[in-house]
Phi, psi and omega in degrees: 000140166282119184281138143286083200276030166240348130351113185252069162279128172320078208247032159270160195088014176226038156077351199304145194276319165339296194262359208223004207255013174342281169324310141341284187294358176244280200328324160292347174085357184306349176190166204242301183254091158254109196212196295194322181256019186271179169261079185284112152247049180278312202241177193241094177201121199272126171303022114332128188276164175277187186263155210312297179300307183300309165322311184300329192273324175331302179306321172290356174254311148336310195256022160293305147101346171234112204265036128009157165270135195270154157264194163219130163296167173280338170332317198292322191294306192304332161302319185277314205271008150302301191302314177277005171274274228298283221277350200236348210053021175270107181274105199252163153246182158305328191266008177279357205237143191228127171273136165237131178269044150150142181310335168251014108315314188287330184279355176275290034115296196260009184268308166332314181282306194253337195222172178225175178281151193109306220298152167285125161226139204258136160248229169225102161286123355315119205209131154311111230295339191287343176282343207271317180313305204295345177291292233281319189301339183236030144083029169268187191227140174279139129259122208252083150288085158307093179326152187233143202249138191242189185330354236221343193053356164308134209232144170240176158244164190279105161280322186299300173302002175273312208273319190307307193297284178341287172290015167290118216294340198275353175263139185218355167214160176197118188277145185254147168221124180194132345300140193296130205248102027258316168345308205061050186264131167265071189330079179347166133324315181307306193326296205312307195275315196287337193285308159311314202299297205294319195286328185305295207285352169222037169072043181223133159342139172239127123244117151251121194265114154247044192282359163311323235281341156301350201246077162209170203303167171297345187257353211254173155208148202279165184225116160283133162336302191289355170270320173295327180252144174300323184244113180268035190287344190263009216233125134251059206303095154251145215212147176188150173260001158330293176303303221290324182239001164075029174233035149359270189331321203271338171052074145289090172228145197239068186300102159285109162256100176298338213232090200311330192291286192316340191285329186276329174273009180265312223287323196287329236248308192310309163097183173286146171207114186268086170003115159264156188334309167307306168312323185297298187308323177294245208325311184334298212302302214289344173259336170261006159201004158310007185284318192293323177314286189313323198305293212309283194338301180306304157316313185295304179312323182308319207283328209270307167331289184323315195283317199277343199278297148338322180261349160293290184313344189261280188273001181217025220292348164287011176242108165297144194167124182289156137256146180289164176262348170228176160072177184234059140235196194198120186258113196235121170293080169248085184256007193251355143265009171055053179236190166253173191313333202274314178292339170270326169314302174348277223288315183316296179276316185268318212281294177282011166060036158221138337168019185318209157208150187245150209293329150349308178280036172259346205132120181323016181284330215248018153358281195245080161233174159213140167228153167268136212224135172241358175296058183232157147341096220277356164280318157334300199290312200281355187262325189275312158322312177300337182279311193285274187356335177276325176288349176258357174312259188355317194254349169274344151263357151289352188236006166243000000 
């Protein structure tokens, strides 16, 4: 069936942490103003309908009338290990997959687990601020391989500054985020490989949270870690249909683990965790017949990066901006108006009263950065642009 992703449905009033979430959200320090007009383009959840088939499967468990405790059938494995044969060329099994009821729980789970307190764990900064939680919250050390960004705002990674980091005897995991969440970076094979070879040769860990890795551009193609290198004893792969489908709420994650001793001691570290029903049916529908949907999704997300890249170059042209090769957010510079970060907040969050995440909390890389998660509507995305692009006039005709 053909989606309308431009269909603006209301979700406030439905518990969303997005729309209904005021309190929260200031109480997290993200704004100063939240109120009834604001636009939150903050998380990564999309304002979409999901596809056709997952509603239907919802429904058929709602009319069942009995919500119990669940198992997973074999469909769910034969659903995940289809999907990444097909879409990834990967071959998972069933007995490789550790159920989490959500991806930065599972990345808390293997920080626990594999390291102790004090241990060094590296990440790539700019990042998603939860790794920084899941280190520092369980009393570890952040090590920071800083991505490095060239004119172009395109990120590379430091290997010399990876192999230096590595080999300290006190670092033992290092976490990957690819595709990389704020960058969009999709990390090539080579990337993939020198990055295993250097944590192998000096005894450190791979997590790699790869829930993005279905969320990438129409030209590009994802590589799973565990595909590209030949030896995974050292590799944990977490996965989810959370990002990919828009079911955040239902909290699904699918942790691979290849390496039976890591597998046993993530699972023990983990406990029993039993799934709800909605989660079982929600994967079923959504890896066996969710594809034309994502295809359709993706074309939609492509069009709306473009639209957005464009209307920068028009009305806002000291703000730099990539487009990524994965995830549906857009990591924006505006170091090019030459104010400081508290003066880009201002005018972004209270005066136009829309919702960013400001790139500081990725890391001090990302100081005059913002980033945007764009999977709304695009009369959303243009109405929330049209806003900031007016707090900013003033400094785009002084600067030209």
């Amino acid at each position: 069936m053909k989606y309308n992703f431009d269909e603006i449905i209301n979700r406030r009033g439905t518990y969303s942490l997005k729309w209904d979430g005021a309190d929260l959200i200031k109480e997290f320090g993200l704004t100063e103003r939240y109120d009834e007009d604001t636009i939150p383009l903050f998380t990564a959840d999309m304002d979409l309908p999901v596809p056709q088939p997952l509603i239907d499967a919802l429904h058929k468990t709602v009319d069942h009338r009995i919500f119990g405790y669940t198992v997973f059938p074999e469909e769910y494995y034969e659903a995940i290990s289809t999907w990444f044969q097909k879409r990834h060329d990967w071959k998972v099994t069933k007995e490789q997959i550790v159920f989490s009821p959500g991806t930065v729980h599972a990345l808390n789970v293997a920080v626990k687990a594999f390291t102790k307190p004090g241990d060094g764990i590296i990440i790539q900064r700019p990042v998603y601020p939860p790794f920084t939680g899941a280190i520092e919250g369980n009393e570890r050390i952040v090590v920071n391989n800083a991505l490095i960004a060239d004119e172009n705002q395109y990120y590379t990674i430091d290997f010399e500054d990876l192999e230096e980091k590595a080999k300290d005897e006190k670092t033992t995991m290092f976490i990957l985020c690819h595709p990389h969440n704020p960058t969009g970076r999709v990390f090539s094979k080579e990337e993939l490989r020198k990055m295993a070879e250097i944590c192998q040769h000096h005894n450190v860990l791979i997590v790699a949270d790869e829930i993005h890795g279905d969320l990438i551009r129409k030209d590009q193609v994802f590589i799973p870690m565990a595909k590209a290198v030949g030896n995974t004893d050292n590799l944990i792969t977490l996965t989810a249909i959370n990002k990919t489908f828009n079911v955040a709420g239902l909290h699904c994650t699918n942790v691979i683990i290849q390496n039976e001793d890591l597998r046993a001691t993530f699972a023990t570290e983990m406990g029993m965790q039993l799934p709800s029903p909605f989660t079982v049916s929600a994967l079923i529908a959504v890896y066996n017949e969710g594809e034309d949907w994502l295809e359709q999704l993706k074309e939609y997300i492509d069009g709306t990066m473009q639209y957005v890249k464009e209307f920068l170059a028009e009305k806002m042209p000291q703000v730099k901006v990539y487009i990524p090769e994965g995830t549906y957010v857009l990591w924006l510079d505006f170091s090019g108006y030459n104010i400081n970060a508290e003066e880009i907040h201002d005018r972004i969050y209270n005066k136009a009263n829309v919702l960013l995440e400001d790139g500081g909390m990725f890391g001090e890389e990302g100081l005059l950065y913002q980033r945007i998660c764009l999977p709304s509507p695009r009369p959303v995305i243009k109405e929330a642009l049209e806003r900031i692009a007016k707090e900013f006039e003033d400094l785009s005709v002084k600067s030209q």
